[in-house]
Structures are given as structure tokens and as C-alpha cells.
N, C-alpha and C positions, 0 to 999 in steps of 0.2 A: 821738698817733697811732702806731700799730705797726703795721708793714710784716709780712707772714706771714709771713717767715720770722724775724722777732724776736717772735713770741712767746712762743715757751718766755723770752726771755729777761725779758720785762717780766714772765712766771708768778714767777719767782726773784726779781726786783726786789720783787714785791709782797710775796711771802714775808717776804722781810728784813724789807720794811718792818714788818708787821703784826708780827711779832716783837721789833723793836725798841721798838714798842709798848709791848709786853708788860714788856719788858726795863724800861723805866722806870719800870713799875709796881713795880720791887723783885723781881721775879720773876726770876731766873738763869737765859738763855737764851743765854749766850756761846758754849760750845761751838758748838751748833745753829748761831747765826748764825752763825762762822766756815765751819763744812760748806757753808751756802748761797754763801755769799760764794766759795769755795773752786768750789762747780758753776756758780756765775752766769760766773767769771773760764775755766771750760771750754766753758761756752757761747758766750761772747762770741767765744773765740778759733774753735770748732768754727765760730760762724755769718759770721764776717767776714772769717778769714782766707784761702777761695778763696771770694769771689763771684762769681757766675756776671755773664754779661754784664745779663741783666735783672735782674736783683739791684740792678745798678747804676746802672741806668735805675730803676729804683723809686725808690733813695735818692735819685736825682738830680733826682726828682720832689715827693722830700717837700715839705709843704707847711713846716714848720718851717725849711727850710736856706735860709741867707743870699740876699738877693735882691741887685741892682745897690746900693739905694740903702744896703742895709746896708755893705756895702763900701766904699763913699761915703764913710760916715759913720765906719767904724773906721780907714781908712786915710788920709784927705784932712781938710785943715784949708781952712777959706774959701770953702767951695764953694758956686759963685752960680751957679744953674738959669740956661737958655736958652730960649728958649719958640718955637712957633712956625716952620713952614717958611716962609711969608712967601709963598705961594701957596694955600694953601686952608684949612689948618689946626693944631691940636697937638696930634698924638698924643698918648696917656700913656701908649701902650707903651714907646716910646724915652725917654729922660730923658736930659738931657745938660747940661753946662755945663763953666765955668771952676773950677779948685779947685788945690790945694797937694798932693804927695807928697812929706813928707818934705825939705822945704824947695826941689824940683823944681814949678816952675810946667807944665799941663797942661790938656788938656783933654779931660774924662772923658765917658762915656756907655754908654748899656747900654739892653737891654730891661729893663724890673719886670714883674713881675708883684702880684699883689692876696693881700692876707692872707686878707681876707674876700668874700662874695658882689660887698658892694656895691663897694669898690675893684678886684676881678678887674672887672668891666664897669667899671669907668673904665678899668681901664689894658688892656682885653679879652686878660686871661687872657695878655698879654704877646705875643700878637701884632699886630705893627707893619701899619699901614696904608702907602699911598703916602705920606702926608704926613710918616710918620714916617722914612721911609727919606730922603726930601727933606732932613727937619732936622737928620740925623747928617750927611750929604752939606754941608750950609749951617757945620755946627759944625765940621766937619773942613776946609771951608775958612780958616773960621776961624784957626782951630788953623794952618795953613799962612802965611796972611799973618803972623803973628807969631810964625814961629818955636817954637808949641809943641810936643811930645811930643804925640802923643794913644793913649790908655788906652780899651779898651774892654770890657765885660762881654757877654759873650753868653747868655744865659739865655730861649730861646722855644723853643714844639716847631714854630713855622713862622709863615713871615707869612701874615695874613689870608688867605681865600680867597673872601673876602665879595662879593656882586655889586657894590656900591657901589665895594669897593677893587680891584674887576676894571675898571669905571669909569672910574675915575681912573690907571687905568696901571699896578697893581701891576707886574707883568715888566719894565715899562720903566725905572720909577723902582728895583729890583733889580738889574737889567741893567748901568744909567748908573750907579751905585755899583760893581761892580764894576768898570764898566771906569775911571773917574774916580779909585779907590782905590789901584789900579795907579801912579797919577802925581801922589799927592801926595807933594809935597817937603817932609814931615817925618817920621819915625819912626813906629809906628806898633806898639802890641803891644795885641794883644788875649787875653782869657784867657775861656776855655767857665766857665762857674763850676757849669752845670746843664742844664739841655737847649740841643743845640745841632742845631736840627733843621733841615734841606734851606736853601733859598735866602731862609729867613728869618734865620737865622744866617749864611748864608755874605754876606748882603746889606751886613754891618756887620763881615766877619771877616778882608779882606785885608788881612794883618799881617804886617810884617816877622819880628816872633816871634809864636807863639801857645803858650800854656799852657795846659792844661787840668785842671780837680782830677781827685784820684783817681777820684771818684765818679758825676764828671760823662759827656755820652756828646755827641758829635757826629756825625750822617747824614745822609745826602742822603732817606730816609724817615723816620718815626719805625717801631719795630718792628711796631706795630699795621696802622701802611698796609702796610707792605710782606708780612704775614701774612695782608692781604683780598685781595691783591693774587694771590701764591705761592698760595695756601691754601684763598681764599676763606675766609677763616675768621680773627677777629683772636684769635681763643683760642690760633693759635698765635705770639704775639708772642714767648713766649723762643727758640722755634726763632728766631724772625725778626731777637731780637738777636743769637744766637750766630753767625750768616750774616753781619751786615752786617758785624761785628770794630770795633764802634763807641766804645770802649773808649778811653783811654790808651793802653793798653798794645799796641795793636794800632796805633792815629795814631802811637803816633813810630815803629814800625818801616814804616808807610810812607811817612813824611817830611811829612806832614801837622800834626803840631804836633811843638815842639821840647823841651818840660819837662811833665814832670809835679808837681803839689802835691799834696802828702801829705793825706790826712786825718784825725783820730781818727777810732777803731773805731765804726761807727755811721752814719759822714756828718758833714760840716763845720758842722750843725747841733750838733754835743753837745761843741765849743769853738770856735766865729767866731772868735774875738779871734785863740787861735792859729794857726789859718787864714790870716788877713788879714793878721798879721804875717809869714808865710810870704811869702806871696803879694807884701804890700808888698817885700820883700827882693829878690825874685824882678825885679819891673818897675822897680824904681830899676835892677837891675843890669844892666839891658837898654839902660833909657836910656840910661845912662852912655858903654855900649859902642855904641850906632846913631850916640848925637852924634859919637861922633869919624870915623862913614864918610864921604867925600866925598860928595854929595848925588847924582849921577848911580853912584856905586858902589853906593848906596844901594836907589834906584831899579829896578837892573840885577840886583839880590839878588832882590828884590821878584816884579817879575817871574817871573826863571827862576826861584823856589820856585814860582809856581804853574804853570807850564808845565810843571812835573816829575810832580805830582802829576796819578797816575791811568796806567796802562797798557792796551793795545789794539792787539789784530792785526786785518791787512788782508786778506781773503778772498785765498788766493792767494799769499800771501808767507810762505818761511818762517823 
């Protein structure tokens, strides 16, 4: 799948190819395909190296880039699923369990989302129900009575908003997560790997550190609501990503996440591995440094990192 503004460059990709074709047929098309090769690597740089803010929201939407469980699986050795809030049901949007970083015992969890039709409705297109908010909440206790790190992925453009999970409590079971995440007494890093949208992300995001890929985007709207919203009109979501500053590059200069991960040119789709080795690098060295804070220093970090984030004046004062 090619995103509209990589088409010229899959035009060149094909090019080659069908030429290369040719080329094996004994036919002499070296020069030519170097020329290509030569406009593909002017494309690539022209189309990736200033992405606009919805640019980046597009890739971070591909359906090809790494999801929770891929990460999982490139990064973590042993890892044994958890099921279940133990009050009404289990989610597949959230997934979570016990697993290995790097010889660091943990306890990981993320939203998934679906490759296909039929898995996006099992794990509903990756957003989380009450129940699933409950089981991060139950696994992060978890994680507390024994002392583990806990690792999270956040990958949703928002929790349900389905009458059923209106029901059941969504805001409350969102609510009691954040305030609950606030006071767990262990570590805690969580990384945007792909969409990180409103308080369905933020429901599983209070993290001592937070990382976010290059590509990736975190808001309190996604662009499109916030464009029906401004606009009436979600035609204009790039205006609406350029406004929100949803970006990396705009979170850490407002104190909202502390690192950024590199991508290849593209999205972290057209090398994982190298990604996840990034990324692995990245959360051992966090851990490393959260274990050694005293556990109420810790806590007090916590905290006043999110009591900083966000500014607002008082009618009246100036």
C-alpha cells in the first residue's frame, strides 16, 4: 500500500524493477537502471526528508508498521499473555503479559490492532473497551507486587466510544487508571509506537519516561475530529494536524515525551528489526536508570511530570 505522497516513488521502484527484468533477459540496461536508481534515491530524500505533520500521521497509520505484539516478539524472549480483567471480560484490544527484555524481567502490554478484516474486529481496530483498561490496571498491579519494570506500547486512535463501553464505565475505568498510574511503585516507560490518540492512549500512558517513533503522533483529538469539529469539515485534517503540533518534534519541546526513535525513510515498516533494536536499547537504559531512584523520588517525578504538562491563563490575571 502507497500513501500519496509515495507514489512517484513506487512509479521508480517499478520502473527498475521491470527493467531489471529485462536486464536478465541478457539485454544491457545498466546505465538506465542506475539513472533510475539515481531519481528513486532524489525522490526518496525530496519525499521524506520534511514531512509535514499529516504525512506522519498517515505513516503512522500504515497498515504494514509494526504493531504491540510485533515488538513483543522482536524484542522479548518468554513472553506469557495474561488474559482477562476478572470482572466482566478480555479485551483484544489491550494484550499484556509477563516476558524478558534483554535478560531484564517485565511486564509488557500495548494496544494491537488487526492485520486483517477479521482480526481488526476481534481486537476492534485497537480500541480498548472498559474491560481492557481494567486488565492493564490488574497487570500493572501485578507488575508492582513483584517488583517489575513495566513496558508499554501505545498504538490506538482512541478508546471505544461504543454504547455498551459507555455502559460499563468507560471514563471511569480511564479516569481510575490515570489516577491509580500516578502511584504505582514501580518504573514505568511507555513508548507511542503509532497512534496515540486522546484518553484512549493517555488511559495506559502515565509513564515515568515516554518515547515516541519518529513517525508516530500523540493528541488529545485525532486530526479528523478536530477538523469536524474547527471546520466542520474533516477534509481538513492536515490543517488540523499542523494546529495540534502532534508530532515528536513538537512533544519534547513541550515536555510531554522525553526521546525520540529514529526511523528508516519510509516508516519503521521498511526495517522492524532495526527499529526494535533501537527502541530495545532505548527501555533497558531507562530501566536501568528508574531502578536506581528511591521509590517515593520516584513517584514525586511522576507526578510533577504530569502536573507540568499543559499551560492556561486565568481571566483576569496577568
Amino acid at each position: 500500500m502507497a500513501l500519496e505522497f509515495e507514489k512517484p516513488i513506487i512509479e521508480i521502484q517499478q520502473k527498475i524493477v521491470e527493467l531489471q527484468r529485462l536486464s536478465d533477459k541478457h539485454v544491457e540496461l545498466g546505465p538506465e537502471i542506475l539513472k533510475l536508481e539515481q531519481k528513486l534515491q532524489a525522490a526518496k530524500a525530496k519525499a521524506y526528508t520534511h514531512l509535514s505533520s499529516w504525512q506522519r500521521v498517515q505513516i503512522a497509520r500504515h497498515p504494514k508498521r509494526p504493531y504491540t505484539l510485533d515488538y513483543i516478539r522482536m524484542m522479548t524472549t518468554d513472553f506469557v499473555e495474561l488474559h482477562g480483567d476478572r470482572l466482566f471480560a478480555d479485551d483484544q484490544a489491550i494484550i499484556g503479559g509477563l516476558a524478558t527484555i534483554g535478560g531484564e524481567q517485565v511486564v509488557v502490554m500495548g494496544q494491537q490492532k488487526g492485520r486483517d478484516t477479521s482480526e481488526n474486529i476481534k481486537r476492534n481496530f485497537g480500541c480498548a473497551h472498559p474491560e481492557g483498561y481494567r486488565k492493564a490496571m490488574r497487570l500493572m498491579r501485578l507488575a508492582e507486587r513483584f517488583g517489575l519494570p513495566i513496558v508499554i506500547f501505545i498504538d490506538t486512535p482512541g478508546a471505544f466510544p461504543g454504547i455498551g463501553a459507555e455502559e460499563r464505565g468507560q471514563a471511569q475505568a480511564i479516569a481510575e487508571n490515570l489516577r491509580d498510574m500516578v502511584q504505582i511503585k514501580t518504573p514505568i516507560i511507555a513508548t507511542v509506537i503509532g497512534e496515540g490518540g486522546s484518553g484512549g492512549a493517555l488511559g495506559v500512558g502515565v509513564a515515568d519516561y515516554i518515547i515516541i517513533l519518529e513517525n508516530a503522533y500523540y493528541s488529545v483529538i485525532s486530526p479528523e475530529g478536530c477538523a469536524s469539529i474547527l471546520w466542520r469539515s474533516a477534509s481538513k485534517a492536515p490543517e488540523a494536524a499542523e494546529a495540534l503540533k502532534l508530532t515528536g518534534e513538537h512533544l519534547i519541546k513541550f515536555g510531554i515525551v522525553e526521546e525520540i526513535i529514529p526511523e528508516p525513510a519510509g516508516g519503521a515498516h521498511y526495517d522492524p528489526d532495526q527499529v526494535a533494536e533501537t527502541l530495545k536499547g532505548a527501555i533497558l537504559r531507562q530501566i536501568e536508570r528508574l531502578k536506581q531512584l528511591d521509590i517515593n523520588e520516584l513517584l514525586d517525578a511522576r507526578y510533577n511530570k504530569f502536573r507540568k504538562v499543559g499551560q492556561f491563563t486565568v481571566a483576569g490575571e496577568k
